[in-house]
N, C-alpha and C positions, 0 to 999 in steps of 0.2 A: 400156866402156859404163857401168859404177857409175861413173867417174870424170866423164862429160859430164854424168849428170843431177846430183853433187853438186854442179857446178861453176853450172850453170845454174839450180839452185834458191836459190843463195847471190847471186848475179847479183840475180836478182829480189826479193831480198829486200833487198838494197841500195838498188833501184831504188825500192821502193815505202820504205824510211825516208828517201832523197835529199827526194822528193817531200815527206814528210812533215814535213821541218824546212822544205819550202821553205814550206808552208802556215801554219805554228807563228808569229803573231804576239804578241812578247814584248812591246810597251807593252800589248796590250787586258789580257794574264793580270796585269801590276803592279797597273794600277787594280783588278782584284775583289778582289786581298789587301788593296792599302790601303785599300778600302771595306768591309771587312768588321773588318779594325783597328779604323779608326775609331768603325765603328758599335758592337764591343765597349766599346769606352773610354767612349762617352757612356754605354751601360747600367750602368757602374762606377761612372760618375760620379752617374747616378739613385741607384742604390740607396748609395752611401755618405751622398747627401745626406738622402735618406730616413731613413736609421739616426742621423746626426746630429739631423733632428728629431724622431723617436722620442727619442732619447736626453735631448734638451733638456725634453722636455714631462715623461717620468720625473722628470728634475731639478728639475721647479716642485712637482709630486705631492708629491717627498718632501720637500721645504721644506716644504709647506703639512703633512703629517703629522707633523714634525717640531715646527712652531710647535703644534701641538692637543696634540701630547702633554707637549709642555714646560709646555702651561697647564696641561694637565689633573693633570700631575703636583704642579705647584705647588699646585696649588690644592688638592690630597690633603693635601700637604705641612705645609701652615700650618694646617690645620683640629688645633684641640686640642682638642674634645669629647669625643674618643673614651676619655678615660682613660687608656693607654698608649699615643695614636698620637704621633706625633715628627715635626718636619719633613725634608723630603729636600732633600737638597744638587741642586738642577736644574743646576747648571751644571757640577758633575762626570759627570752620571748622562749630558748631551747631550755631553759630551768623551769621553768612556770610551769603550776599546776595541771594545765589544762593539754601542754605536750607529754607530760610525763605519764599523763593517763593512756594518751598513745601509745608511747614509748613501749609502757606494762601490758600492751594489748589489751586494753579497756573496752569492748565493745560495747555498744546498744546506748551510749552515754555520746551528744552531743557537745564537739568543744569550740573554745571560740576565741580570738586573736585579736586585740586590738591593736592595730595596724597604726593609726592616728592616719594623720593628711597625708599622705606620701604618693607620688605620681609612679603609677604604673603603665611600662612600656607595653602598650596594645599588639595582639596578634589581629592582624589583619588579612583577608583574601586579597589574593594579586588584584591588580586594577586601581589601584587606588595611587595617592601623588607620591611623584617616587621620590620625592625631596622628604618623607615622613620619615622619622625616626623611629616610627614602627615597624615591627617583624613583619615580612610578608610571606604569605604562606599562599602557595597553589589552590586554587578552585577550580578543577575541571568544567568545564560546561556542560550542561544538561542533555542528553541525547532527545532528540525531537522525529517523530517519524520523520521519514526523508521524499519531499517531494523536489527533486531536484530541477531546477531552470530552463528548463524544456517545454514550451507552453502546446498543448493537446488540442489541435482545431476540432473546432465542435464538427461531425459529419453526420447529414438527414439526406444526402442523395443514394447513399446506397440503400436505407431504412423504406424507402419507397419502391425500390425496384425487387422483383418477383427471381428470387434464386431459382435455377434449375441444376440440378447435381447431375458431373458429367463424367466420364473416366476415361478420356482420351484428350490429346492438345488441341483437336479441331475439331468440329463439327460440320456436317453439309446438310444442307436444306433449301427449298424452293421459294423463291420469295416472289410473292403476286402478286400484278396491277390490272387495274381492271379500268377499261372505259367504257363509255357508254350508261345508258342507266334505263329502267320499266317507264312506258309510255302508254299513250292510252290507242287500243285501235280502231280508227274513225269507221273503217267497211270491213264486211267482214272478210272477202278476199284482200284486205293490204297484211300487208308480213308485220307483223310485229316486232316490237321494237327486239334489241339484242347487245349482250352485255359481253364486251370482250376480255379474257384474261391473258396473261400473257406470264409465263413462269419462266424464272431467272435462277439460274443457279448457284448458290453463295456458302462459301465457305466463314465461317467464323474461328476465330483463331484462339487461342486460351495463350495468354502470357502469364508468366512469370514475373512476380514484383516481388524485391528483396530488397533487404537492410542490416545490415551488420554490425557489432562493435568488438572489442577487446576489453577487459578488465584483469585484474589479478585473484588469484581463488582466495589472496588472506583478505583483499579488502570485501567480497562479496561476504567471507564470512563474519566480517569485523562489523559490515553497518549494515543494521536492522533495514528490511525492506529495499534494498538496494537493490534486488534481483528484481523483484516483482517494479520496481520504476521501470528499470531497465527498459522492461516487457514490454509498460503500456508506452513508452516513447517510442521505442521500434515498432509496436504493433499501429500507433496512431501514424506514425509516419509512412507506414506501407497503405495505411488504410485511404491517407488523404492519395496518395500517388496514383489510388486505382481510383476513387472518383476523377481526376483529372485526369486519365486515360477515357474513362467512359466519356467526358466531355469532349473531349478534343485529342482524341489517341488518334494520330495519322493515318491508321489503317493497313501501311508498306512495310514490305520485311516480316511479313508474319505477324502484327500487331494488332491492338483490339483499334478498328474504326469507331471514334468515338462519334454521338449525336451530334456535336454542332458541327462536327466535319462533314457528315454527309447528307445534314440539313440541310433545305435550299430555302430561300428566303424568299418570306411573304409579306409582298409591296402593303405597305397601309397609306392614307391620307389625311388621319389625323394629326394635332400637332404636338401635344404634349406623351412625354411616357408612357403614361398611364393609358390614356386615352389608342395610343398604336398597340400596344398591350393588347385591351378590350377588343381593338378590332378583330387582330391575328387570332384570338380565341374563338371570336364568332365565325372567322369562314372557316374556321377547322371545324366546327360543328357544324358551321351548313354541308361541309366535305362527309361526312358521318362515323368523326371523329369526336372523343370525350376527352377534350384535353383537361387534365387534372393539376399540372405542375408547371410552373415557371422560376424559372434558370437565368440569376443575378447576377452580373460583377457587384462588389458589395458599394461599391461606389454609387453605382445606379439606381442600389435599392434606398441609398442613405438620400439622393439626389429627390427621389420621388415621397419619401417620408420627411422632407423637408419644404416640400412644395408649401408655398402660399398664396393666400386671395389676394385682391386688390386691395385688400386695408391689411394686409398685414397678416392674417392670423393663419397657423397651420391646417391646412386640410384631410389631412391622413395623420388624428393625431395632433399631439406636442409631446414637448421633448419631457416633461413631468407625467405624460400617458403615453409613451409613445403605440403606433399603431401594430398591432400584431403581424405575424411574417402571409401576408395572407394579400391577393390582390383580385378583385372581381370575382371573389370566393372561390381562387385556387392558393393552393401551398407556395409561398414564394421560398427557392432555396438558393442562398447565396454561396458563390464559388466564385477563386480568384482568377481559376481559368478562364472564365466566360471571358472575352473581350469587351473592357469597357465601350457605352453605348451599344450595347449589341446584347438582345434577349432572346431568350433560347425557350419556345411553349411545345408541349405536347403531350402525348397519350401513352400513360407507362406502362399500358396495358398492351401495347404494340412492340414491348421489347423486353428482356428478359437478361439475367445475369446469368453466366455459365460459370458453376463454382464446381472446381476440381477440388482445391486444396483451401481452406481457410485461411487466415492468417494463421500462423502456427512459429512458437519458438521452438529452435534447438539450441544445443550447449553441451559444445563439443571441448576438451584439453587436448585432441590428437591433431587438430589441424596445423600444420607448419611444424615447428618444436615448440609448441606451447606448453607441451609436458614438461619438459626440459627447463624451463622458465618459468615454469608455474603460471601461463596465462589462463584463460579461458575465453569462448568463442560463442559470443552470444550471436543470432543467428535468427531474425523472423522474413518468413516468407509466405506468400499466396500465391496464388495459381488459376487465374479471373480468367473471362470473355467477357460478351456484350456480343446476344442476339436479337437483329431488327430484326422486325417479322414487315415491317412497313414504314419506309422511308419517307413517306410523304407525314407521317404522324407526328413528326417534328421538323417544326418553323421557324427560324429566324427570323427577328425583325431588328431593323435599323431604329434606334431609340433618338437620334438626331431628330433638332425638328426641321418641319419641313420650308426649306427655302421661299421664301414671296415673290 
């Protein structure tokens, strides 16, 4: 039985290779060898022919560097200005071993020229003595951020006042004075005492502060940070204009009435600055007022930070410590509106900033023909008030001493 199935399974196995050589035709399998030979050989023949003209175009390169340096050498060579330079032999230095290794494209082999004493003419950056007989060659300068020549006044009078967001140009509101004051009552039929108010009708006004310039769109794109300068120049410039409108804004024509306009002025008897100061603080607080801040020409405040004793020495300070912005432990805030000799105390809780609009830029190319011309139309504006709630809450004082 093991001997039929071995015999019949070898049978068939014959059967099916008989069949399979009869199937096997030998001209088709010749042709794919020799088409694939052949197609090998042509890609041998590309890329050698390729490597030949790589190699030929190498071979123009180094003739052409070879003739610039045999000039350039000579030309070292025969120069005898230099004192000790000497000429060089060109026609051994382009024989010699050490160029010809070049020449054969020798890589990964360092080679090396003895030159002997010879003065070589310097490439130099511009700037330097134009009597040299050295090459001068351009050196851009270094681009540096850009803070351009516009100095930014430091501003702390708006940083104290209390914003109120408004969305109309005016405002109306009641402003009240009161006289009289709580008494004590001696019988019990007398009238007691009595506190009168008396309300005033006031409009506050929101102006408009604006600042503008021109530039061109290649140069805002050409230097780094030039836009954002721009910004903080116009924005610091509108910002100083509307502190000195709060100080001393005229109030006519729709305008914001600043505090020292419609301050009135509180007599002292003191004689020095400081001292009329301290007074004007204290009857505002006997008034039941918290005065907080005091409002400097910067003159006046340099005037009293310089004050000295009878032997000389500074009192508020020296100029190696000087004294901080501070006077009878309120905020001293210097402004060039204030009128020299003239202080301005009072309670910033009795007034209030009416803010419409921020400083805010725009940047516009459509105004006038500035399309047309390629300008652009840098543009910052705000949109302020200044509401008193109480007029007596800021004081003037005459800083002048007082006559004998």
């Amino acid at each position: 039985m093991q001997t039929q199935v071995h015999t019949k399974s070898t049978k068939g196995a014959d059967d099916r290779g008989h069949r399979g050589a009869t199937n096997h035709d030998p001209g088709r399998s010749g042709d794919i060898v020799l088409k694939a030979i052949t197609e090998h050989g042509e890609a041998i023949k590309e890329f050698r022919e390729e490597v030949e003209a790589k190699q030929s175009e190498f071979s123009v390169e180094l003739r052409e560097v070879q003739q610039h340096v045999a000039q350039a050498i000579k030309s070292i060579g025969t120069r005898s200005d230099a004192g000790t330079g000497r000429a060089i032999d060109v026609k051994s230095l382009v024989e010699s071993e050490a160029f010809q290794r070049i020449k054969s494209g020798n890589r990964g082999t360092a080679c090396g020229f003895e030159l002997g004493e010879v003065s070589i003419k310097a490439m130099v950056n511009g700037g330097g003595d134009p009597s040299s007989v050295n090459t001068v060659f351009s050196n851009p300068a270094q681009p540096l951020p850009h803070q351009l020549g516009q100095p930014l006044k430091p501003l702390r009078f708006l940083d104290v006042l209390t914003p109120i967001p408004v969305d109309r140009n005016s405002i109306e509101f009641t402003r009240l004075t009161w006289t009289g004051d709580a008494d004590t009552q001696v019988e019990e039929a007398d009238e007691k005492a009595e506190i009168e108010g008396e309300g005033e009708p006031v409009t506050a006004y929101v102006e408009t502060i604006a600042v503008h310039t021109t530039a061109s769109a290649q140069i805002l794109d050409d230097v780094d940070q030039l836009q954002n300068t721009i910004d903080r120049v116009l924005t610091n410039s509108v910002a100083a204009k509307i502190e000195s409108q709060l100080i001393v804004g005229s109030g006519t024509l729709n305008r914001i009435e600043g505090l020292y306009t419609l301050a009135s002025t509180l007599a002292t008897e003191a004689n020095s600055a400081a001292e009329k100061i301290g007074q004007a603080l204290m009857r505002l607080e006997t008034l039941g007022y918290v005065p907080d801040t005091i409002v400097l020409n910067p003159e006046d405040w340099f005037a009293i930070q310089t004050t000295k004793d009878a032997d000389g020495n500074f009192i508020y300070g020296n100029p190696a410590s000087p004294a901080p912005p501070t006077l009878w432990n309120r905020r001293v805030i210097t402004l060039a509106s204030v009128p020299a000799g003239t202080a301005l105390v009072g309670d910033t809780k009795q007034c209030a900033l009416l803010d419409r609009m921020q400083p805010t830029l725009f940047i516009s190319r459509d105004h006038k023909d500035y399309r047309t011309r390629n300008l652009v139309l840098l543009l910052v504006e705000a949109r302020v008030g200044l509401q008193t709630f109480d007029t007596g809450a800021w004081r003037k004082v005459q800083l002048e001493p007082v006559s004998q």
